[in-house]
ZAKOL-535183 format. One line per 8 residues: number of its first residue (from 1); for each residue x, y, z of C-alpha. Coordinates in steps of 0.2 Angstrom, whole numbers, always signed. Layout:
BEGIN
NUM> X/Y/Z  ...
This chain:
BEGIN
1> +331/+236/-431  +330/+232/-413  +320/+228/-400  +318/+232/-381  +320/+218/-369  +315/+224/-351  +330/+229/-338  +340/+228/-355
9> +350/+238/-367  +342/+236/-386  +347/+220/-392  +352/+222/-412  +343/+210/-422  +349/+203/-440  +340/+198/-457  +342/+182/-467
17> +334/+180/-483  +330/+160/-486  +329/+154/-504  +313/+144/-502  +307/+139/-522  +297/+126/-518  +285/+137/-508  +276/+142/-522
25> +257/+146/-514  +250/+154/-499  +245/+137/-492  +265/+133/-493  +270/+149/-483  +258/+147/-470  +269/+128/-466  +283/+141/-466
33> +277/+151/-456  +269/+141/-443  +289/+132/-443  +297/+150/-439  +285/+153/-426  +292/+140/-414  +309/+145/-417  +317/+156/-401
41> +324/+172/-406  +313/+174/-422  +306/+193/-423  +297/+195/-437  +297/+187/-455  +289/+191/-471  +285/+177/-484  +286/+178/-502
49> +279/+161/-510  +278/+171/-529  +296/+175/-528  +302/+159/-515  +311/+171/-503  +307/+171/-485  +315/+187/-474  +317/+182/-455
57> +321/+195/-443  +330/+187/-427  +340/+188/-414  +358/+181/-415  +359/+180/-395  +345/+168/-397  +346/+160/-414  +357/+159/-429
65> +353/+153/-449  +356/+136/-445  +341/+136/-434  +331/+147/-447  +335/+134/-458  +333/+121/-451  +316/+126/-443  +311/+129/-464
73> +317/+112/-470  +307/+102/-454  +291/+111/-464  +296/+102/-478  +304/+114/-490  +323/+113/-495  +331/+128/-492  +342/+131/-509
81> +351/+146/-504  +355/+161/-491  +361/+177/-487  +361/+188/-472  +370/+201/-463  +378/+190/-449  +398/+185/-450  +394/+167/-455
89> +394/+159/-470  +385/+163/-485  +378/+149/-498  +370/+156/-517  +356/+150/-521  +357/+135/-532  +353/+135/-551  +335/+126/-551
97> +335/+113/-565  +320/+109/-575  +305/+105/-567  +303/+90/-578  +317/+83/-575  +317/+85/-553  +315/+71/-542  +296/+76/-542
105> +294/+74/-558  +302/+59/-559  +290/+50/-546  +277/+56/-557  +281/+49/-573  +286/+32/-566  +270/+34/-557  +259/+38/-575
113> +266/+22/-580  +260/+12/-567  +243/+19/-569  +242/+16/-586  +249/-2/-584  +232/-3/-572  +221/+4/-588  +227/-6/-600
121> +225/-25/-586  +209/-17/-581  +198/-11/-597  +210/-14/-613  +215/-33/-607  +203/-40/-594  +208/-58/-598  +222/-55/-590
129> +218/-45/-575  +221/-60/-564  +219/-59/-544  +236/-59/-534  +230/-57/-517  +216/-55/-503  +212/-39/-494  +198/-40/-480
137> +190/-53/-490  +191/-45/-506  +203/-48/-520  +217/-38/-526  +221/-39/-546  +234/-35/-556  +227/-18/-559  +224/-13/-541
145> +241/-18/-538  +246/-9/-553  +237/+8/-545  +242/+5/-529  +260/+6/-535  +255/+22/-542  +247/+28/-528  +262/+24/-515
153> +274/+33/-529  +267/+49/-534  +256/+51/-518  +272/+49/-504  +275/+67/-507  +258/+74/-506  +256/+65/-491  +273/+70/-484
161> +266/+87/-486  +249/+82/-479  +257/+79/-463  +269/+93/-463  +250/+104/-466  +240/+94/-450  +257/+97/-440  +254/+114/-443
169> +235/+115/-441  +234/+119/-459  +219/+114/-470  +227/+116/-488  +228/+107/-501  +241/+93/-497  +233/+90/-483  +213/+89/-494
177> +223/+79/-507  +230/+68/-494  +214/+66/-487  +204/+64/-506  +221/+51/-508  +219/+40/-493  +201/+40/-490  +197/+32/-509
185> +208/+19/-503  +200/+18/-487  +181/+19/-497  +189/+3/-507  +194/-8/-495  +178/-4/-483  +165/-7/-497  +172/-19/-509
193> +171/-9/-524  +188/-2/-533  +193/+15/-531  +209/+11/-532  +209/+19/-550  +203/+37/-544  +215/+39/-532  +230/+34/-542
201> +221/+45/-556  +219/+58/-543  +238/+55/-534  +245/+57/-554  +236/+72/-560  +238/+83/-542  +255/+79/-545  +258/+85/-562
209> +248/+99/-556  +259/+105/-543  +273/+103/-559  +263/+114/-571  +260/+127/-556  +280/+126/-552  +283/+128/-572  +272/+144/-571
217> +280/+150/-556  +297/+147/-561  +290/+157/-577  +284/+174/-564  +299/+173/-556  +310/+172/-571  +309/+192/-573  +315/+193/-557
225> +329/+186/-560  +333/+194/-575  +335/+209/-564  +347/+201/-551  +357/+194/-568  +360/+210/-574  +374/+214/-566  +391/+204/-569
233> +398/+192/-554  +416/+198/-557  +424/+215/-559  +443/+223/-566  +450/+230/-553  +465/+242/-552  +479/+238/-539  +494/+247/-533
241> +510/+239/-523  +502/+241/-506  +488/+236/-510  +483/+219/-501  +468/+214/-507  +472/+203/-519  +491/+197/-520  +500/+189/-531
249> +505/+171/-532  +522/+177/-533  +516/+188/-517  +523/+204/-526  +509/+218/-533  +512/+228/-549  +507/+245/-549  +493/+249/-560
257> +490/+231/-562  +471/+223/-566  +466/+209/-555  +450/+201/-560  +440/+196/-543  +421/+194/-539  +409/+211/-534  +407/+205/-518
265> +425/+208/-514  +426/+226/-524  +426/+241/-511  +422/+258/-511  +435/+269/-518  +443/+256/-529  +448/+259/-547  +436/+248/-559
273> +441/+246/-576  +428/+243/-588  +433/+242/-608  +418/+243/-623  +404/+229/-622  +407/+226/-604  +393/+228/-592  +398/+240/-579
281> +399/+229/-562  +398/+243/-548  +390/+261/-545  +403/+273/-546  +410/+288/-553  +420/+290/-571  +437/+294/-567  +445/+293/-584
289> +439/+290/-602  +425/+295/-610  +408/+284/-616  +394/+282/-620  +382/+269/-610  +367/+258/-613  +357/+262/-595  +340/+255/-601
297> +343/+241/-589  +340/+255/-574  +333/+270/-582  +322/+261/-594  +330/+278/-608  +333/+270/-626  +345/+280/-630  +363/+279/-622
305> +370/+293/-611  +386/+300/-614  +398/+300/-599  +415/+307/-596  +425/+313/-582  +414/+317/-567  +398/+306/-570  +388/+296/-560
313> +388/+276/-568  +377/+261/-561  +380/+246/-558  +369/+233/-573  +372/+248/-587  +384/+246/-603  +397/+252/-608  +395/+255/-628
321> +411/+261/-635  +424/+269/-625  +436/+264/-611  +430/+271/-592  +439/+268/-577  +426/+270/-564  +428/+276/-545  +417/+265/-534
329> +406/+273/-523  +395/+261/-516  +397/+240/-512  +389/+228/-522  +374/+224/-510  +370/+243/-508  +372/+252/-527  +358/+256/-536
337> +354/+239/-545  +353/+228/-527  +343/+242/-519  +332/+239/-536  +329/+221/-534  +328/+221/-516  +314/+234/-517  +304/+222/-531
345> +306/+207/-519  +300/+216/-504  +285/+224/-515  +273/+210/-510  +272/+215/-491  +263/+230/-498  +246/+221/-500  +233/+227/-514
353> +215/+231/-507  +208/+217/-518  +223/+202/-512  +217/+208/-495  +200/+202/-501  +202/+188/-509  +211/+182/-491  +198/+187/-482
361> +187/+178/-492  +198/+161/-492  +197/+160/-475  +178/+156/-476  +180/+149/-495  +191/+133/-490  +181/+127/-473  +163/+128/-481
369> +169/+119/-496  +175/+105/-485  +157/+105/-473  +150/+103/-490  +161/+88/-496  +156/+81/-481  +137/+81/-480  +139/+76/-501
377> +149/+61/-494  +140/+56/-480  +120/+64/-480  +113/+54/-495  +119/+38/-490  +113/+38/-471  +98/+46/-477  +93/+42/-493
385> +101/+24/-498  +112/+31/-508  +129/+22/-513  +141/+25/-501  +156/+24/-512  +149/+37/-526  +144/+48/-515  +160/+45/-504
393> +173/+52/-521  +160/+63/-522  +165/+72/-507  +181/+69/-509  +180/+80/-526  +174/+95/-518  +188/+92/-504  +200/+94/-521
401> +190/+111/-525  +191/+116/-508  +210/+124/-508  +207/+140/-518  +227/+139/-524  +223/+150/-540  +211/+161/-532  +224/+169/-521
409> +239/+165/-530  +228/+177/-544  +234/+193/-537  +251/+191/-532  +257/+182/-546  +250/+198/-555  +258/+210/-545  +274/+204/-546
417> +274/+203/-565  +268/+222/-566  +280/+225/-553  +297/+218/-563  +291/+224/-580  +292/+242/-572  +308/+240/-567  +311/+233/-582
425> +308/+248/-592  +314/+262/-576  +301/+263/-567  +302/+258/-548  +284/+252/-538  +287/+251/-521  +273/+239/-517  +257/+231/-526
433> +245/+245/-515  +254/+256/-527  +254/+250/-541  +234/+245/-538  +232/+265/-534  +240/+272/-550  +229/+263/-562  +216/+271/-553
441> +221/+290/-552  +209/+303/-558  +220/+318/-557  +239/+322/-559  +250/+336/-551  +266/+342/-557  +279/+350/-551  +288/+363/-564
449> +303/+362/-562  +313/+347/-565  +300/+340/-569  +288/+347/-585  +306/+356/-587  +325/+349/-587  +327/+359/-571  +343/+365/-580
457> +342/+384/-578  +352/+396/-586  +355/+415/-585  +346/+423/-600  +345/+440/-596  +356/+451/-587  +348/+472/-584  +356/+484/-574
465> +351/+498/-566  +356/+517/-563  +374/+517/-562  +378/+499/-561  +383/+487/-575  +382/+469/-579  +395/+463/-568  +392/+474/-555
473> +374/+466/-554  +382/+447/-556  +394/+452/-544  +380/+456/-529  +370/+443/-535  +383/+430/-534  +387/+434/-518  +368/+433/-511
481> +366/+415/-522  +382/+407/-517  +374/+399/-500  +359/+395/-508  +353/+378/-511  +339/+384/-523  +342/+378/-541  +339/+397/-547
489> +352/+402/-536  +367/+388/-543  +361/+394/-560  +366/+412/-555  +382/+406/-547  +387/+396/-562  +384/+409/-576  +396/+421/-566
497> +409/+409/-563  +408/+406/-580  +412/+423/-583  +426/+423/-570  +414/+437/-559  +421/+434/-542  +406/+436/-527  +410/+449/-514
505> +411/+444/-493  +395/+438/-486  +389/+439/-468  +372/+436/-461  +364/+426/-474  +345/+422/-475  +335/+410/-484  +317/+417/-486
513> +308/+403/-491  +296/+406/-508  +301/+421/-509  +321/+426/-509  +339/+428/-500  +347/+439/-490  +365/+444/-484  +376/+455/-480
521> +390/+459/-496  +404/+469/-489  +395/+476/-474  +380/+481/-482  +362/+473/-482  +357/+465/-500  +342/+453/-505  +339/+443/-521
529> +320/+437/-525  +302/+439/-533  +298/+455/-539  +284/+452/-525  +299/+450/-513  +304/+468/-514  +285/+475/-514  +285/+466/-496
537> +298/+476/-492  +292/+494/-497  +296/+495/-513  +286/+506/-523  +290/+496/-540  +280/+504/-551  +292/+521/-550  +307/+511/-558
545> +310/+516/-575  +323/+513/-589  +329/+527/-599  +329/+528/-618  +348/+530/-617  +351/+512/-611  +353/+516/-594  +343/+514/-581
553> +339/+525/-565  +337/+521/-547  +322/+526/-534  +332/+540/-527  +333/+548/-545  +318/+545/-550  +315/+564/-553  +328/+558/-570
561> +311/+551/-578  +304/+568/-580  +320/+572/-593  +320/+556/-601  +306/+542/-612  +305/+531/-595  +299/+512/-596  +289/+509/-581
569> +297/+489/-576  +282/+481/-568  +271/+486/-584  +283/+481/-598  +301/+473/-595  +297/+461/-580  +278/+455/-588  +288/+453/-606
577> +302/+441/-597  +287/+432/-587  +277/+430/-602  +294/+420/-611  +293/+407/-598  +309/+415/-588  +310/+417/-569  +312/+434/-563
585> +326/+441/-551  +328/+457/-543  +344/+462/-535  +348/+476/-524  +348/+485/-506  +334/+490/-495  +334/+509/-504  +338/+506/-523
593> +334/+494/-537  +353/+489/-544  +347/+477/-557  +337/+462/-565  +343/+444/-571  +330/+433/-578  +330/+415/-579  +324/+404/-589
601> +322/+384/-589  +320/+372/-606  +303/+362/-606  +305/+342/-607  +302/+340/-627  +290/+325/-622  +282/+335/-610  +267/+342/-621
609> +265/+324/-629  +265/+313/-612  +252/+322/-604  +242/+321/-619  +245/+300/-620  +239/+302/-600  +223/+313/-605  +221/+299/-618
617> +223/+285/-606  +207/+293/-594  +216/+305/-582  +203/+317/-582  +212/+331/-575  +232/+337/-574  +237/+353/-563  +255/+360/-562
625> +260/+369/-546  +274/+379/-543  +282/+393/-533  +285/+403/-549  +276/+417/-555  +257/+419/-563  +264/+424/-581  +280/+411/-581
633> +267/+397/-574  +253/+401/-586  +268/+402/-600  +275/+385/-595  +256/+379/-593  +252/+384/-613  +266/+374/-617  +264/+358/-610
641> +246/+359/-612  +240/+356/-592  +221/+359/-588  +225/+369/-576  +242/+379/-566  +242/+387/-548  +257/+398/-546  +267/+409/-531
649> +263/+392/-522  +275/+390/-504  +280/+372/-501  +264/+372/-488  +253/+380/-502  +257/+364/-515  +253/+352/-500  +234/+359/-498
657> +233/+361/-518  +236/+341/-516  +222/+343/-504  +210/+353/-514  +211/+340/-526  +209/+325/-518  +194/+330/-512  +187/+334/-529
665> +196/+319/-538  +196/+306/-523  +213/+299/-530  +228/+310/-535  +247/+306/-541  +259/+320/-539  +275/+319/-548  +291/+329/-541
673> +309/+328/-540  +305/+319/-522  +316/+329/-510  +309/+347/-512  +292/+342/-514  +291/+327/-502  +278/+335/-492  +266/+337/-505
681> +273/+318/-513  +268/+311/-495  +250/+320/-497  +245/+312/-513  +239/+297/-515  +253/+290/-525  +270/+300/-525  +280/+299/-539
689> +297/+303/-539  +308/+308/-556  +325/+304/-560  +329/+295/-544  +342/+284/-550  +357/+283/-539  +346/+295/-527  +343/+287/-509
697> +331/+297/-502  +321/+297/-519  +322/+278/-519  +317/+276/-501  +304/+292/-499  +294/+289/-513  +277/+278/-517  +285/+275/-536
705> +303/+282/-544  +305/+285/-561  +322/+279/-560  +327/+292/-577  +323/+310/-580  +309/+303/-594  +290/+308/-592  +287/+296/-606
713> +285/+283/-592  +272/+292/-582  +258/+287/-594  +268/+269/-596  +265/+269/-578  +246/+272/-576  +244/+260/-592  +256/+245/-583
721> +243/+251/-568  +226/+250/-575  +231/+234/-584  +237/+225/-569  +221/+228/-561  +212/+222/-575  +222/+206/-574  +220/+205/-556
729> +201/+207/-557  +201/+195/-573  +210/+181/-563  +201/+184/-546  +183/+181/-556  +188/+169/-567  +198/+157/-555  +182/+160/-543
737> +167/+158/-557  +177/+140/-562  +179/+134/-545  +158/+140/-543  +151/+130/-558  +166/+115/-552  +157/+114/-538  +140/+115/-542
745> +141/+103/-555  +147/+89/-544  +134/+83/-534  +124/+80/-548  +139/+68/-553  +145/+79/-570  +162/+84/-562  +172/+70/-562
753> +187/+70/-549  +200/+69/-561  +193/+87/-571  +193/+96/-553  +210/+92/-554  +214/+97/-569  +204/+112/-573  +201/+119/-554
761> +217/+115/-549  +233/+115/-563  +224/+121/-576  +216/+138/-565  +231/+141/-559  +244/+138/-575  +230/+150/-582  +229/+163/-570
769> +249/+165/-570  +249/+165/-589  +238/+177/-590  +249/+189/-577  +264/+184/-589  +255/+197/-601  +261/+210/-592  +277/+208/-595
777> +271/+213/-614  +267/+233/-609  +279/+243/-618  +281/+263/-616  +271/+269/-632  +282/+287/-630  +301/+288/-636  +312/+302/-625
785> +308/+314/-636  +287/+312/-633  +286/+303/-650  +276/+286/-655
């Protein structure tokens, strides 16, 4: 990333990523926030309060992590842990401990005793409730003394961050709570009559509030970090003599010789050993041995996946039974798994439609809460005679009901629950707009192949014409296919190498897109395509024949047909292959016919039964599109049991068929292998990608990936969607309606300030994160093989 300073060249700028856990709510990122601001240098930062990361963008001419750090710490937050992209060093984030036992805690439970030490001298034990000072002319017992001590203990943090949120111009809830704290004492001094006991109450209860909301975060974060566990800090390396990575004490190498040494210091091209039960540390290649390995932790697939010499492993998987020596091909902060969990962190700075609400409608929620706390406070005792201090912790209750902490923490905590428990089970989200979008899509497209089938096409039939024979046709089609990057044309190329059928020179090579190749093969002009390809090109189709012989006879011989029981091609052998699901290829020069190969491609055996689970599920309508012909589309079609199929569709064609539908369906997913169909991925409303583990451009093109080649996570998906979104709009009403009736119901003295606390502050939000915890719950209800 860079940026332009005037008379300049582009100054590079740097990320850090702060570990920030006790920035738990939004009120807490905006001290953050408002710190970086004022730091020189800063560019652009992103914070996370649900997962406790903050991303800062900078300058290293102007600033360093030191200063970013620094700058986060004068907000009041610690700073655990770090890492960024500068030569300095690097510090991991430190294991959090209980959040009963931390310092917090601590203050608060010695604090709980000093209040209860006040309620047992003050209602328990009167008699001895004995005076031990004066205040202002009033006297101060034991109990007050008692409630101050608990006041001064559990409130010095709460007013700490008080003052870190009016430094900051921030009117959240440290700052209310401060407020609430400090003016009950205030109210018990000024007016003789003991609040003491509310606002030790209220300095204990907000504090063990602010425990229960770390417990739940700590909880919604704890997915998270099952992902960043899952793969190993250490790896067996290979070394040979020269090597100089690792040396030995003795400062001599042995060839062949396994070091054990941390991921981070593992490089591309080294040599990873990895023996039976071991998690395989880094993305690579096998090299040697043969296994099978567990790759649910990326894929989501239940089944393990055979791999021997030649296959692509990932970094987080298993190895389940034999011994692999692995090639890596990318460093720990860039394989498969990092880019995973880096994409799950960074999902929040996609904002739903409806979190975007709910901030909007904070804005205007929290300063008309407090104007109302202070006419409760002050209009019924200037006006009405009404007792200053009752009406006084009055007001100050609706200044405790004023920070809406589980209102907005309600979708972002929800978000991030969906958003792990995907990548839990293989599929990635790329931000909560996504997620939100999918639960709500009428329609689904589909590519064919690759996706409704393995995309593993095979040769099936090969029929020559006139004078040529098999190898004759596999020769010229081999050489028209071997420059092509169609899947049809490797499938070609691959069943002649496999018969050892050597291609002929090639010059002069087209691609016609949608429609065929073209090349020159020893001089002369040949093209390989659509039955539709040749037609264009003046073929009169209709005049090939086949001979009841066996042989076949060419345009320039047709006159043969009248001596022989001809078999008209475009009436009965091409339409027969189309009609068994098998792409069609002609072959031969502009002025005769020399043969045809079909092709043919296997339909995903859970196919038929996920598209069935998604019609069950409320998707009203599913379309396949695909380049292929009418009678292979509509056989595929009848198969996998799509409403509807367009065929002979151009790459352009798909993107206005995504149109089409839109406008009929207002929200439409379309599900490709992302690279050939990005256009018409980047037209729908939610893309979706399949089988993009280990792809790059899958992974950083696409709106969601389904990291495996399994459609039995596409109606996992839009169930994980539409239940997300159920949560969200459960938490959003429920955390507003409770704060409503708090509200209402104080004035009229039925809301006492220690149950605004508790139940609109603690218990709201402990509730609204438990109830995102459910998520985690969704389970694909489909095996790989489209089975319950």
């Amino acid at each position: 990333m860079t940026d332009d300073s005037p008379g300049d060249e582009s100054v590079a700028t740097l990320t850090a990523r702060l570990s920030v856990p006790d920035m738990d709510c939004p009120s807490c990122a905006g001290k953050v926030e408002h710190a970086l601001e004022g730091v020189a240098g800063v560019d652009s930062f992103d914070t996370q309060p649900t997962t406790g990361r903050v991303v800062v963008t900078y300058d290293p001419d102007e600033a360093d992590e030191a200063e970013l750090v620094a700058a986060v710490e004068a907000a009041g937050y610690e700073v655990t842990g770090w890492s960024g992209e500068s030569e300095g060093e690097r510090t991991e984030p430190a294991s959090p401990g209980s959040v009963w036992t931390s310092p917090r805690a601590l203050k608060t439970w010695a604090s709980a005793v000093l209040v209860a030490a006040g309620f047992l001298l003050e209602f328990l034990l009167p008699g001895s409730n004995a005076a031990i000072a004066e205040l202002l002319g009033s006297d101060v017992l034991l109990s007050d003394a008692a409630f101050l001590g608990g006041i001064l203990v559990a409130g010095q943090p709460i007013v700490r961050g008080g003052y870190y949120s009016l430094k900051s111009l921030n009117l959240d809830i440290d700052l209310l709570m401060s407020v609430a704290i400090l003016g009950a004492v205030a109210a018990s001094v000024a007016f003789g009559e003991r609040l003491y006991f509310e606002a030790a109450t209220l300095a204990v209860l907000f504090s063990v509030s602010e425990l229960l909301e770390s417990y739940s975060m700590d909880r919604a974060r704890s997915s998270l970090e099952e992902l960043m566990e899952l793969s190993p800090d250490e790896a067996t390396v290979l070394r040979d003599a020269g090597s100089s990575e690792t040396p030995r004490e003795d400062g001599e190498a042995v060839d062949g010789e396994e070091v054990t040494i941390p991921v981070e210091d593992v490089r591309v091209g080294d040599r990873v050993v990895v023996r039976p039960g071991e998690k395989i540390p880094m993305d690579g290649v096998v090299v040697e041995g043969e296994s099978a390995v567990n790759q649910a932790p990326i894929t989501g697939e239940s089944v393990p996946v055979d791999k021997t010499e030649g296959d692509d492993v990932y970094a987080g998987t298993i190895n389940e039974a034999g011994y692999l020596e692995v090639q890596v091909t990318a460093e720990a902060t860039e394989n498969t798994l990092a880019r995973i969990v880096e994409m799950v962190e960074d999902a929040q700075a996609n904002r739903t439609e409806r979190e975007q609400f709910v901030e909007r409608f904070a804005a205007y929620y929290t300063p008309v809460v407090v104007g109302a706390g202070i006419l409760v406070g002050v209009v019924p005792p200037l006006f009405f005679g009404a007792s200053w201090p009752t009406w006084i912790l009055r007001g100050l209750t609706l200044f405790v009901l004023a920070c809406p902490c589980a209102f907005v923490i309600s979708t972002p905590v929800s978000v991030v629950s969906g958003v792990t428990s995907a990548a839990k089970n293989g599929v990635l989200v790329k931000g909560g707009n996504h997620l939100e979008a999918m639960g709500a899509v009428d329609a689904v497209t589909f590519d064919k192949t690759g996706t409704l089938t393995k995309g593993e096409l095979t040769v099936t039939d090969v029929v020559p014409l006139g004078d040529n024979t098999d190898e004759d046709v596999l020769r010229c089609a081999r050489g028209l296919e071997s420059r092509s990057e169609h899947p049809i044309g490797d499938a070609i190329v691959e069943y002649a190498d496999d018969r050892s059928i050597e291609g002929r020179e090639v010059s002069d090579f087209e691609s016609v897109t949608g429609k065929g190749v073209t090349a020159d093969l020893d001089g002369t002009t040949h093209y390989a395509g659509k039955p539709g390809y040749f037609a264009d090109l003046g073929f009169d189709l209709s005049h090939v024949h086949a001979a009841t012989d066996g042989g076949m006879v060419t345009q320039k011989s047709r006159d043969l047909c009248e001596r022989n029981d001809c078999l008209d091609l475009l009436e009965d052998l091409v339409p027969r292959l189309q009609s068994e699901g098998k792409t069609v290829v002609l072959v031969g020069t502009d002025e005769e016919l020399e043969g045809v190969i079909a092709v043919a491609d296997e339909v995903r055996p859970e196919a038929k039964a996920s598209i069935q689970r998604l019609r069950d599920l409320g998707v009203e309508h599913t379309v396949m599109l695909t380049g292929d012909n009418e009678r292979t589309a509509g056989a595929i079609a009848e198969q996998v049991g799509v409403d509807e199929f367009r065929a002979e569709l151009l790459p352009e064609q798909k993107v206005e068929a995504v149109e089409d539908l839109t406008d009929e369906f207002e929200a439409v997913a379309m599900v490709g292998d992302g690279v050939n169909d990005a256009p018409a991925l980047a037209t729908a409303t939610v893309g979706v990608a399949m089988g993009a583990a280990g792809t790059d451009t899958a992974l950083e093109t696409a709106d969601i990936a389904l990291m495996g080649d399994d459609l039995t996570r596409l109606p996992y998906l839009y169930d994980l969607s539409g239940r997300t979104n159920g949560v969200i709009r459960q938490n959003v009403w429920s955390s507003l309606a409770a704060k409503a009736i708090l509200a209402a119901g104080v004035p009229l003295g039925l809301v006492p300030i220690w149950i605004a606390v508790l139940v609109g502050d603690a218990g709201m939000t402990t509730a609204v994160t438990g109830n995102a915890m459910r998520l985690s719950r969704v389970k694909p209800e489909l095996d790989a093989d489209g089975e319950n």
